[in-house]
N, CA, C and O atoms as a MOPAC input file, in Angstrom:
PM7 MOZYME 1SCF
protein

 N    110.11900 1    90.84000 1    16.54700 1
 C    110.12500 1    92.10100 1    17.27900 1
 C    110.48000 1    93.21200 1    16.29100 1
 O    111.57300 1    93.08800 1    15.73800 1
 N    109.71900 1    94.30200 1    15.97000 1
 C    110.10500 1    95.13700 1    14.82900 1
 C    109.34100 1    96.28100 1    15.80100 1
 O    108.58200 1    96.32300 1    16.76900 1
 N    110.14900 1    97.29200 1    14.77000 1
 C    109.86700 1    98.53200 1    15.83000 1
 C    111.36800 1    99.79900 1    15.02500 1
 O    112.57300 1    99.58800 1    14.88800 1
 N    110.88900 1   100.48900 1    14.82700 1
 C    112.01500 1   101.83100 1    14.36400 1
 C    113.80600 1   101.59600 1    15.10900 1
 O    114.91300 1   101.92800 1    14.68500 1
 N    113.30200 1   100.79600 1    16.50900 1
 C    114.79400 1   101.24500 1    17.17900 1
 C    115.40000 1    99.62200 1    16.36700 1
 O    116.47600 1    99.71900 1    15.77600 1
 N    114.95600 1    98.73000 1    16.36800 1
 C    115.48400 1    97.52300 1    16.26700 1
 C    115.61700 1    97.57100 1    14.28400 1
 O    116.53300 1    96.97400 1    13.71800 1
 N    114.79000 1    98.18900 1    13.67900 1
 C    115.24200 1    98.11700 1    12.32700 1
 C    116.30500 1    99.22900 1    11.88400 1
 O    116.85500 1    99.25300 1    10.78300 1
 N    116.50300 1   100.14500 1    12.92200 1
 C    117.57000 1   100.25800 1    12.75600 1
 C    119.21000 1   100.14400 1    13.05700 1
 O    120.20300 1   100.47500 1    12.40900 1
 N    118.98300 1    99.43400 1    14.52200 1
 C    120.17000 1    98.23700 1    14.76300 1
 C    120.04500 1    97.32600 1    13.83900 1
 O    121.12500 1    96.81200 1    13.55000 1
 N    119.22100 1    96.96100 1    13.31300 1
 C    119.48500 1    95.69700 1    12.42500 1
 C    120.08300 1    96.27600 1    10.54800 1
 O    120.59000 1    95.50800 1     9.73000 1
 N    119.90600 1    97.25200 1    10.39900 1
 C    120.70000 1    98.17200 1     9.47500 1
 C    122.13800 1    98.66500 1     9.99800 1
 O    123.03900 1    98.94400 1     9.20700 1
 N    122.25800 1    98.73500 1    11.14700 1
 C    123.52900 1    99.29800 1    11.49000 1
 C    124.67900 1    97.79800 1    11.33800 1
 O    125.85400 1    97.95000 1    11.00300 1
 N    124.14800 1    96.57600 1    11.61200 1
 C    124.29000 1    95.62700 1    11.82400 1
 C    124.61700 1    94.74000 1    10.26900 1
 O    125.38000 1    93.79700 1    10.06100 1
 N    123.81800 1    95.38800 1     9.45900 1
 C    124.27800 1    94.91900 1     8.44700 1
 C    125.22500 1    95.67900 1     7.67200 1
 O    125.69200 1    95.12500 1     6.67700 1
 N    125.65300 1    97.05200 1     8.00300 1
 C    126.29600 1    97.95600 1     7.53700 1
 C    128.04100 1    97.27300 1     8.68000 1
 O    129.07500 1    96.69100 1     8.35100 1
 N    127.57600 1    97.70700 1     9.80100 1
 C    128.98100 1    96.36400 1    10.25100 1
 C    129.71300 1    95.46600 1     9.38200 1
 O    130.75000 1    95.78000 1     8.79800 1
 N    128.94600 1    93.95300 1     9.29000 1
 C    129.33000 1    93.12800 1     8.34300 1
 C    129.74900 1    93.55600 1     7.26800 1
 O    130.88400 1    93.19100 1     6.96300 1
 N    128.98300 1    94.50200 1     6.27500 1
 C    129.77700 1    95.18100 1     5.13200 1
 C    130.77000 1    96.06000 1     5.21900 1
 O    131.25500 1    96.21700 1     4.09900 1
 N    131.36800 1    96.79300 1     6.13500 1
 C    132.14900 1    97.38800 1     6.23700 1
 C    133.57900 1    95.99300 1     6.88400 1
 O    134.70100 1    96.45400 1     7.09600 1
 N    133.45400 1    95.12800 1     7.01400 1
 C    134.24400 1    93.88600 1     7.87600 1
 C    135.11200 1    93.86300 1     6.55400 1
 O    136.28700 1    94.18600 1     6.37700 1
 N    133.60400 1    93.09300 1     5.18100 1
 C    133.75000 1    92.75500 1     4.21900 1
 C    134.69000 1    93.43200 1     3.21500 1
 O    135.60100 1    92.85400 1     2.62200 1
 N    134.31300 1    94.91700 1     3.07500 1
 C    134.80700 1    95.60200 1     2.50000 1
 C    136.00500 1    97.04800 1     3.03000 1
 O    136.18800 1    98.18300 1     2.59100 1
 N    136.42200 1    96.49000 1     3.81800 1
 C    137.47000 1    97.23000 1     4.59000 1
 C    137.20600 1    98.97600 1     4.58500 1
 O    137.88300 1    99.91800 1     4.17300 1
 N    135.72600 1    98.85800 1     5.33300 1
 C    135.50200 1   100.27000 1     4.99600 1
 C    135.51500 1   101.05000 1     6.28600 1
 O    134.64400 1   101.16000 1     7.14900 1
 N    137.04600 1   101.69800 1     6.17200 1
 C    137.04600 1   102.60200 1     7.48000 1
 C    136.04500 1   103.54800 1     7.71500 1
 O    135.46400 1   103.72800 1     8.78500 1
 N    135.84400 1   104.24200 1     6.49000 1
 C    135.16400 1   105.69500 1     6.83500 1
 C    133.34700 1   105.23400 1     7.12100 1
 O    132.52600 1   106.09000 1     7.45000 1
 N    133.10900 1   104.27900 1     6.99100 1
 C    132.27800 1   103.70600 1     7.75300 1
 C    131.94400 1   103.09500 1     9.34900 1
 O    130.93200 1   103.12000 1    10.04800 1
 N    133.28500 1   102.55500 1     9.53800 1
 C    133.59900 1   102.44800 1    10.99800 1
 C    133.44500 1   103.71300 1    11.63100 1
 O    132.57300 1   104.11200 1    12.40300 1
 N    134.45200 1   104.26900 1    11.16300 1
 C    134.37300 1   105.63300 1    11.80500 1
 C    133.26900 1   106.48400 1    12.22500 1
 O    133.65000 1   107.41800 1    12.93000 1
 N    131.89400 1   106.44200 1    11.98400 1
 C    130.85800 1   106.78900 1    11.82300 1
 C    130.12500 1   106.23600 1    13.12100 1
 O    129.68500 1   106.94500 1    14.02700 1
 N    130.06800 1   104.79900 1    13.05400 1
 C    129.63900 1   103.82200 1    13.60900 1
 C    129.81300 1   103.27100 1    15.30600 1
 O    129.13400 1   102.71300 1    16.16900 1
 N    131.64400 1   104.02300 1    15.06000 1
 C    132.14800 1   103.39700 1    16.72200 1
 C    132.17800 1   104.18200 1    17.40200 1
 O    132.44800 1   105.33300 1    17.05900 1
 N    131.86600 1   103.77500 1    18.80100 1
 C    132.12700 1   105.25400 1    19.88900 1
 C    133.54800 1   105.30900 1    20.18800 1
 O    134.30000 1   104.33400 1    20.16300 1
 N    133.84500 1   106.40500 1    20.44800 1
 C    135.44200 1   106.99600 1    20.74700 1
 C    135.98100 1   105.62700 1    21.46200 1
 O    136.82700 1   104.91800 1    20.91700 1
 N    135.35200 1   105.29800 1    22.85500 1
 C    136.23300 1   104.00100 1    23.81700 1
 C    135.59200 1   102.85500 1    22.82200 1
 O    135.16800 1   102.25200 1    23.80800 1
 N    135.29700 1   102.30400 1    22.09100 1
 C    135.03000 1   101.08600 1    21.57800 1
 C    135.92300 1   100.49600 1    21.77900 1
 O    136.95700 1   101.12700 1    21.99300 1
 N    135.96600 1    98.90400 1    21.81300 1
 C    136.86200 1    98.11800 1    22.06000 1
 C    136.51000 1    96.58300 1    21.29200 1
 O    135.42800 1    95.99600 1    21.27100 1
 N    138.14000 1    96.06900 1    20.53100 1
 C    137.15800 1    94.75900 1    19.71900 1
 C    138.17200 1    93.48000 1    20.61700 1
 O    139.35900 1    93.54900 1    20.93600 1
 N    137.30600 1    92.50700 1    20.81500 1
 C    137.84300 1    91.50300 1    21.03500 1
 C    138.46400 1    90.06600 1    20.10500 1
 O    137.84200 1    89.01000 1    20.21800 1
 N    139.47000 1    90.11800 1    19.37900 1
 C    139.90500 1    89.01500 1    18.00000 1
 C    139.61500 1    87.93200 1    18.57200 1
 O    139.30700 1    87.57400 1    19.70900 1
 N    139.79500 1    87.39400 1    17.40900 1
 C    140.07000 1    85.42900 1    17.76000 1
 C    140.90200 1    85.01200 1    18.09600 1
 O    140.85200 1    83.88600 1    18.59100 1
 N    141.94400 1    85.62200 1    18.01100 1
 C    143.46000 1    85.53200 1    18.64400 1
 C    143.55100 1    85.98700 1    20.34100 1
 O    144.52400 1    85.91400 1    21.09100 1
 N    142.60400 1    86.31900 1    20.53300 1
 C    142.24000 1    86.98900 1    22.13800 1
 C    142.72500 1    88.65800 1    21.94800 1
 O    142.11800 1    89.51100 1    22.59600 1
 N    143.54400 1    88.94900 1    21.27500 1
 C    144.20000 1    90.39300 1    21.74000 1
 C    142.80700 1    91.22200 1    21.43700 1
 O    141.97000 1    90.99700 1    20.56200 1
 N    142.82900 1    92.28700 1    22.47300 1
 C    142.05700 1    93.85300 1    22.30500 1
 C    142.18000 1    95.00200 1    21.57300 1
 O    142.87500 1    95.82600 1    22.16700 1
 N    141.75100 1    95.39500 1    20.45200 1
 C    142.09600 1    96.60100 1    20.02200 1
 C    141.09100 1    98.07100 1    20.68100 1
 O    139.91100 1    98.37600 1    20.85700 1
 N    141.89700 1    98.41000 1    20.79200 1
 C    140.79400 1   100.19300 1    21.28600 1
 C    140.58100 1   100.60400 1    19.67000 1
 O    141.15700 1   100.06700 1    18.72400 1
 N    139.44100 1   101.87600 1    19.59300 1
 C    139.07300 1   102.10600 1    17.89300 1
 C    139.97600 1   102.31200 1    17.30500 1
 O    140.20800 1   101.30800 1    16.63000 1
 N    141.07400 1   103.46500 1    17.03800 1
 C    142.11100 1   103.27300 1    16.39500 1
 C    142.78300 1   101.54100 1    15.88700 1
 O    142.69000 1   101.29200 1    14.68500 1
 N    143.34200 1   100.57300 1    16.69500 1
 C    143.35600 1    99.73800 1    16.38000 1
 C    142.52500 1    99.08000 1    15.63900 1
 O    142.77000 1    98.46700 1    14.60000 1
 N    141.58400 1    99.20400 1    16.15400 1
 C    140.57600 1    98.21300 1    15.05200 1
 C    140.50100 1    99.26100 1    13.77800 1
 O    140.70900 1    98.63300 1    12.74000 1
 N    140.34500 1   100.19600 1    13.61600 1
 C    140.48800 1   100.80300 1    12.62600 1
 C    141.80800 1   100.79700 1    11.68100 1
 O    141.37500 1   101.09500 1    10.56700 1
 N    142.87500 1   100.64800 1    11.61200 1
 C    144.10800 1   100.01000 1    11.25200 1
 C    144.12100 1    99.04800 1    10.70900 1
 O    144.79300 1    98.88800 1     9.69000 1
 N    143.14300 1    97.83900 1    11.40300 1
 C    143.23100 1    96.74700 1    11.57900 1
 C    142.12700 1    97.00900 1    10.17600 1
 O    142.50000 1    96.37100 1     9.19100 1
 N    141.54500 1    97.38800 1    10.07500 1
 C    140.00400 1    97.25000 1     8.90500 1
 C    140.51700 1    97.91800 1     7.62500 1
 O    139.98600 1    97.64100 1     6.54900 1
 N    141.63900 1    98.88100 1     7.71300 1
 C    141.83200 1    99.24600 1     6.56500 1
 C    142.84100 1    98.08100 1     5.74100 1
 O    142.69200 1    97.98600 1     4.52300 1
 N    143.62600 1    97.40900 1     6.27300 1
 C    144.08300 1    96.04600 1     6.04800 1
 C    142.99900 1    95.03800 1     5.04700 1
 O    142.10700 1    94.31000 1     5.48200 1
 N    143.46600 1    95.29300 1     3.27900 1
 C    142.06100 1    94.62200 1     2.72700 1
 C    142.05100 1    92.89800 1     3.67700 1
 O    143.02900 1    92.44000 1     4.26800 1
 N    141.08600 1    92.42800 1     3.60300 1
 C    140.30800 1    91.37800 1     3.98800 1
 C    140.89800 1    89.95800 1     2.93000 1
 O    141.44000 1    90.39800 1     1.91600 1
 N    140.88700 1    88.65100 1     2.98200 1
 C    141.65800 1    87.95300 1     2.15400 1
 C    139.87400 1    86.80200 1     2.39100 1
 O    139.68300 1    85.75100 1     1.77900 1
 N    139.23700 1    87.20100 1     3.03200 1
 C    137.63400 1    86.36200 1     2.41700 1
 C    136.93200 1    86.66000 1     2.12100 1
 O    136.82500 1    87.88600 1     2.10200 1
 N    135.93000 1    85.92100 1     1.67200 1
 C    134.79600 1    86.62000 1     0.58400 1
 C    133.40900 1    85.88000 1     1.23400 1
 O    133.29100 1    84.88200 1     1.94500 1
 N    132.51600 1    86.72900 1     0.72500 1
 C    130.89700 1    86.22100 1     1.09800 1
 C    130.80400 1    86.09700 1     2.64200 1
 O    130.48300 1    85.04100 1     3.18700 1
 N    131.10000 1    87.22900 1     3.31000 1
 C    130.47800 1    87.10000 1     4.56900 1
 C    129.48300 1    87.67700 1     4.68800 1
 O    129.30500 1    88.77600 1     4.16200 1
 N    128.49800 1    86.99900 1     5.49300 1
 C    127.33300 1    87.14200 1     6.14300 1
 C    127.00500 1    86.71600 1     6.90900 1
 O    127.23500 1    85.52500 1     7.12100 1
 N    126.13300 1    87.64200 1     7.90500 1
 C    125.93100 1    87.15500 1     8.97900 1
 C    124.49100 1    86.72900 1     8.89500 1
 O    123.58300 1    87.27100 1     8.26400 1
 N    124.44900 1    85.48500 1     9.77000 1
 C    123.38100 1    84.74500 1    10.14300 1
 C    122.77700 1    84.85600 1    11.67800 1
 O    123.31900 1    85.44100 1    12.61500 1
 N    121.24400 1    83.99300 1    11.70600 1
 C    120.74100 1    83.69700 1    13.24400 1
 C    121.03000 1    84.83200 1    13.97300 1
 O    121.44800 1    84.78800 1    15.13000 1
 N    120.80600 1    85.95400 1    13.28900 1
 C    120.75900 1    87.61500 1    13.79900 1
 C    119.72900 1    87.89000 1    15.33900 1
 O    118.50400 1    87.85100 1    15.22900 1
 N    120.25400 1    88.10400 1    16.43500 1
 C    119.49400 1    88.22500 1    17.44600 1
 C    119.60300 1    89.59300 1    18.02500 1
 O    120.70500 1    90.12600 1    18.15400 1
 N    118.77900 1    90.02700 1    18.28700 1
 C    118.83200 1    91.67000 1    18.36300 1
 C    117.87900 1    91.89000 1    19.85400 1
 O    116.65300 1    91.78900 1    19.91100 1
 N    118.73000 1    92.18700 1    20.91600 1
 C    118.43100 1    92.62900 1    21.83800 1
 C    118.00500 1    94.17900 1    22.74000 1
 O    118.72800 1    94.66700 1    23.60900 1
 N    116.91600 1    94.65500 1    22.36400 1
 C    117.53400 1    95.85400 1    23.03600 1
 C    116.54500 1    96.50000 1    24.51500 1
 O    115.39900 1    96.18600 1    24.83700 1
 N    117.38300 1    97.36300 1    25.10900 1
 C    117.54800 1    97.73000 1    25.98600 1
 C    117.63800 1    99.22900 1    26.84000 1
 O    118.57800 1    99.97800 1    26.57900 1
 N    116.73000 1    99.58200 1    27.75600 1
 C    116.88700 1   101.42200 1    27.46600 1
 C    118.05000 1   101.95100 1    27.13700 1
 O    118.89300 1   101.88200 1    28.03100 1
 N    118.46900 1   102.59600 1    25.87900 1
 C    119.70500 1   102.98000 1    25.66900 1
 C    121.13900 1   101.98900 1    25.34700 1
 O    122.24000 1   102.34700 1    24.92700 1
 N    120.64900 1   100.64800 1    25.71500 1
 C    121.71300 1    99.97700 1    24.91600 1
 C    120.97500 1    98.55200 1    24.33100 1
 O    120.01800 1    97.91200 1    24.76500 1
 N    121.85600 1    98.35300 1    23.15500 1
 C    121.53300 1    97.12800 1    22.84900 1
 C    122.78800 1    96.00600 1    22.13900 1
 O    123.84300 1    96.23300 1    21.54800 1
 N    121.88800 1    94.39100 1    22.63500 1
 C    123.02500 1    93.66100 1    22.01300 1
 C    122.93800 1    92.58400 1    21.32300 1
 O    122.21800 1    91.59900 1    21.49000 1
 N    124.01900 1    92.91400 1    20.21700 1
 C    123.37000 1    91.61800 1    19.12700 1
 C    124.86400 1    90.80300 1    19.20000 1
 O    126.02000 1    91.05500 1    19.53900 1
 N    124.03400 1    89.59800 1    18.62600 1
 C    124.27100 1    88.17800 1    18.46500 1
 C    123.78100 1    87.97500 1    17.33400 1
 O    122.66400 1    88.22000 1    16.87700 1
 N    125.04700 1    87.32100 1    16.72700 1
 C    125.17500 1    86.33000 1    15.14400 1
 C    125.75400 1    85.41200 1    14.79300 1
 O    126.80800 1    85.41500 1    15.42800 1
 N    125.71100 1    84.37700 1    13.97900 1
 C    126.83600 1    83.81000 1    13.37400 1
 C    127.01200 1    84.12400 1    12.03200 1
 O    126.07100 1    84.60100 1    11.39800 1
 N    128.44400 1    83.85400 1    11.34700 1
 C    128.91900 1    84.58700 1    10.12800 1
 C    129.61200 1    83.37300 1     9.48900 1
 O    130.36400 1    82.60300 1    10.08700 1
 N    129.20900 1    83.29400 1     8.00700 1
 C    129.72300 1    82.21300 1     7.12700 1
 C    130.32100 1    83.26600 1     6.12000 1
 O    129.85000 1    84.29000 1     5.62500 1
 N    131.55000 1    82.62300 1     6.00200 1
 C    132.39900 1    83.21200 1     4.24600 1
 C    133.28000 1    82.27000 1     4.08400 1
 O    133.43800 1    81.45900 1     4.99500 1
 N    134.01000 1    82.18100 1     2.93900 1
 C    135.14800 1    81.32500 1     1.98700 1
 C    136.31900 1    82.08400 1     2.62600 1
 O    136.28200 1    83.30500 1     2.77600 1
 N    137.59100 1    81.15100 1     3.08100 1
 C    138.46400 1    81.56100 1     3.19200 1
 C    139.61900 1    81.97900 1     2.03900 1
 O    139.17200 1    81.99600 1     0.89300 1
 N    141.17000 1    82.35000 1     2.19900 1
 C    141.57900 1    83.07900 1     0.87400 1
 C    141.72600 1    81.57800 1     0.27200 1
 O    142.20100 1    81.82800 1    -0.83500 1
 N    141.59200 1    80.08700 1     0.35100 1
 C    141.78900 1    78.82800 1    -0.36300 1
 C    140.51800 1    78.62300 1    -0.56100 1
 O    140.55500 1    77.69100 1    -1.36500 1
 N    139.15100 1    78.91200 1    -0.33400 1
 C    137.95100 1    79.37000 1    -0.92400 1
 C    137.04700 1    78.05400 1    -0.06500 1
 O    136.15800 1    77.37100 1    -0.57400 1
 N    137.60500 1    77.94000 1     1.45500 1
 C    136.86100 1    76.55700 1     2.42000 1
 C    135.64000 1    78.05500 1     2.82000 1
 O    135.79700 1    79.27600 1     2.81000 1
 N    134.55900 1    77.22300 1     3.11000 1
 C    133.44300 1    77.73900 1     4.11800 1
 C    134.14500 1    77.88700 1     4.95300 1
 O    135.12200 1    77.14000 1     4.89900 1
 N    134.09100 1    78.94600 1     6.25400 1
 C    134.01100 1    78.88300 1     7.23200 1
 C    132.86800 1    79.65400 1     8.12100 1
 O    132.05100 1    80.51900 1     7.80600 1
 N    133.08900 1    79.11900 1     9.11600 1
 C    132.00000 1    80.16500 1    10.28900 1
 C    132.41800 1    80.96800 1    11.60300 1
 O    133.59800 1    80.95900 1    11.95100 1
 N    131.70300 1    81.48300 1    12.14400 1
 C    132.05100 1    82.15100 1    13.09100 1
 C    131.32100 1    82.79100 1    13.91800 1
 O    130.21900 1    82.69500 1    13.37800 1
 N    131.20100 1    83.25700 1    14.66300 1
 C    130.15200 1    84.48500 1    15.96000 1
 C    130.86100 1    85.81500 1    16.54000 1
 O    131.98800 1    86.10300 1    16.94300 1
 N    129.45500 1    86.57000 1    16.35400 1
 C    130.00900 1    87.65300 1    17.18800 1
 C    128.41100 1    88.11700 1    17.87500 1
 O    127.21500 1    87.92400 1    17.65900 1
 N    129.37200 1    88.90000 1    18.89700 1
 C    128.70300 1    89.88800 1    19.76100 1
 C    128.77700 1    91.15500 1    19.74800 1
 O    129.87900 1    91.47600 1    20.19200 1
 N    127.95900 1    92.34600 1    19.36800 1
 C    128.35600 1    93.73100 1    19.44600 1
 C    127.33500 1    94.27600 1    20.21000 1
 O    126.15700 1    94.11400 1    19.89000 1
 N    127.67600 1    94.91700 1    21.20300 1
 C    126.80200 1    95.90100 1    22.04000 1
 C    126.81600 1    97.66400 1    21.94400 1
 O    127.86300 1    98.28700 1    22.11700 1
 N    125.91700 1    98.13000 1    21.74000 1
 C    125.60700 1    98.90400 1    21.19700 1
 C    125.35200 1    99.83500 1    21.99100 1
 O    124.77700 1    99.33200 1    22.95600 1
 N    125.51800 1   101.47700 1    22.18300 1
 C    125.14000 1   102.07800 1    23.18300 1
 C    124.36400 1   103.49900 1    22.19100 1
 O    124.71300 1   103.89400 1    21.07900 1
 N    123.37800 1   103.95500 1    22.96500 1
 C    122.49300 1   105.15300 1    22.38500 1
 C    122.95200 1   106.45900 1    23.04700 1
 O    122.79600 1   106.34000 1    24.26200 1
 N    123.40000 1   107.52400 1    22.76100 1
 C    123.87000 1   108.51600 1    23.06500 1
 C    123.23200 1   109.88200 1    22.37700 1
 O    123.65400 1   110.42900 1    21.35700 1
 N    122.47700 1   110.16000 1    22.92600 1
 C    121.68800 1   111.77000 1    22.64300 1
 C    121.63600 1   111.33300 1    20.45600 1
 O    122.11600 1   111.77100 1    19.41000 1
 N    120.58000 1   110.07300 1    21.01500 1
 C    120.28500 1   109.94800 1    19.93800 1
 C    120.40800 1   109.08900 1    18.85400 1
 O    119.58900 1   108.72100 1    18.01200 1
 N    122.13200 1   108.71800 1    19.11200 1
 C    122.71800 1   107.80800 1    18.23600 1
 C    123.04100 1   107.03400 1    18.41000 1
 O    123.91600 1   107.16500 1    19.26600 1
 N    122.86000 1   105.56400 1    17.98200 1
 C    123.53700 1   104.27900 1    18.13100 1
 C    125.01200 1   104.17200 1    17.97000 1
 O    125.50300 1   104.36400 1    16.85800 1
 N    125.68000 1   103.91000 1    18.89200 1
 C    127.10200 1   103.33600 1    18.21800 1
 C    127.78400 1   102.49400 1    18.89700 1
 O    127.55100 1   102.60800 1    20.10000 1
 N    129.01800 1   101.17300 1    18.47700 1
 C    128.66000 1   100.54000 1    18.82300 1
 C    130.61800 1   101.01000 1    19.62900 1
 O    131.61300 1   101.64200 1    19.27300 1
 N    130.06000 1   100.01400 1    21.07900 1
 C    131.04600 1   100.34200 1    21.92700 1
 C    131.52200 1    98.70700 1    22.10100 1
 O    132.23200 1    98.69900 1    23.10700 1
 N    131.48000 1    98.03900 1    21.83500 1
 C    131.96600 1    96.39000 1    21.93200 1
 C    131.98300 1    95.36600 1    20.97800 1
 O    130.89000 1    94.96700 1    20.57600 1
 N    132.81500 1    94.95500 1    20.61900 1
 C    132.75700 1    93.69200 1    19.53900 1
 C    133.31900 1    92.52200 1    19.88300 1
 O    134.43200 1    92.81200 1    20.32200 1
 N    133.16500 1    91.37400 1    19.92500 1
 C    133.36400 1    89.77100 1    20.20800 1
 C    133.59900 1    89.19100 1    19.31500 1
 O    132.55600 1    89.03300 1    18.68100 1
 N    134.83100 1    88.50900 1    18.60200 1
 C    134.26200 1    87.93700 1    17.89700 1
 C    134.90300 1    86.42000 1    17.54200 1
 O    136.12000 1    86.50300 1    17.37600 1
 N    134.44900 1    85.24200 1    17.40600 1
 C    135.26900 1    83.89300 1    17.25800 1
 C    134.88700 1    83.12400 1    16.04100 1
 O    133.75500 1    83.07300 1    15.56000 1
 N    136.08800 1    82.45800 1    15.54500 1
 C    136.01000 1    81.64500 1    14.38000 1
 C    136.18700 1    80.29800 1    14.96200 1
 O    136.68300 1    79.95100 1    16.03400 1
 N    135.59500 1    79.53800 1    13.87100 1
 C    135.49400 1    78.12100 1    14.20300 1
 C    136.42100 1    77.55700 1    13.10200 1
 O    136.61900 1    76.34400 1    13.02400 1

């Protein structure tokens, strides 16, 4: 499925993951809508501020990427599905999934939901 709206969720999507990777707030910031909300692996909720806090905190794994990229979209919103492999800070594979749903607003994608679980 290719098409202007989906290559560029799927750029926003990879700009996500790199910003995970590389603890890049001023990228988040760009990216999230004001109410965004992330869901950890630990279960707790952060609203954006939190997760933003939470991202400037450098990262202790390496080589994430996300995989089995599924890109859904929808008038005005859309939602993707992935799984994500990186080395932990003792340098094991691990994996994981997420969900981010995405909302379009006079124009702009941003994303208002994040899911996300480790295995």
């Amino acid at each position: 499925m290719a098409g202007l709206e989906y290559d560029e969720l799927a750029q926003l999507n990879r700009d996500y993951i790199d910003a995970v990777q590389h603890s890049d707030v001023e990228r988040f910031g760009q990216i999230l809508a004001e109410d965004f909300r992330c869901s950890n692996p630990d279960g707790s909720i952060l609203d954006r501020q939190g997760f933003l806090e939470q991202t400037a905190k450098p990262v202790s794994i390496t080589g994430l990427t996300a995989e089995n990229v599924e890109i859904r979209i929808f008038p005005s919103c859309a939602i993707i599905h992935g799984t994500t492999s990186y080395k932990d800070a003792q340098g094991a594979m691990k994996k994981g999934r997420y969900t981010d749903v995405w909302l379009k607003h006079e124009g702009v994608w941003l994303a208002v939901s994040a899911h996300v679980t480790r295995a």
